[in-house]
C-alpha angles and dihedrals in degrees: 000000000000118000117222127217116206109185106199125236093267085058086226107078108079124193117184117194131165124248128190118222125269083038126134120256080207092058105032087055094050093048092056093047104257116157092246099127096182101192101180088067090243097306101122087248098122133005100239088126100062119151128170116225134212111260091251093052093043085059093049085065123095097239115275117265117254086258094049091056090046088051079046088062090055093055126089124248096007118187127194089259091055126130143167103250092215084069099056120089113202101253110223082217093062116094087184147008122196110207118196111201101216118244089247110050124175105223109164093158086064089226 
């Protein structure tokens, strides 16, 4: 199990919750409440499930796809530890994962 780590807009608010591996950062991020909306369903066709990484974690990632950094450069407020969360697999090596909501989320579901 990983535990994840979602650290809320205001950077201030912290959920942890445990993932098993193979899981879906996307997924795991809806079924604990976070504002990603992911309206593609997971299928890089838009950039609604944009989360920001530390730079640890960013360095635990296999590097994004060409078309996940050209969905990238449709999300607000990217950094250079950005990512879309329907493209992270939960990796079983990983004891933890800290996930950063950006300042600007598209959240067209209200949840």
């Amino acid at each position: 199990m990983t535990d994840i780590c979602f650290i809320a807009v205001n950077g201030s608010d912290r959920i942890t919750v445990k993932a098993n591996p193979g899981d879906n950062l996307l997924v795991v991020a809806q079924n604990c409440g976070q504002p990603l909306e992911g309206t593609c369903e997971g299928h890089m066709a838009c950039s609604t499930c944009h989360v920001i990484l530390t730079d640890e974690d960013f360095a635990k990632l296999p590097p994004a796809t060409e078309a996940e950094e050209d969905m990238l450069d449709f999300a607000a407020g990217v950094t250079r530890t950005s990512r879309l969360a329907c493209q992270i697999a939960i990796d079983g090596a990983w004891d933890q994962l800290t996930v950063r909501i950006p300042p600007v989320v598209r959240n067209m579901q209200g949840r």
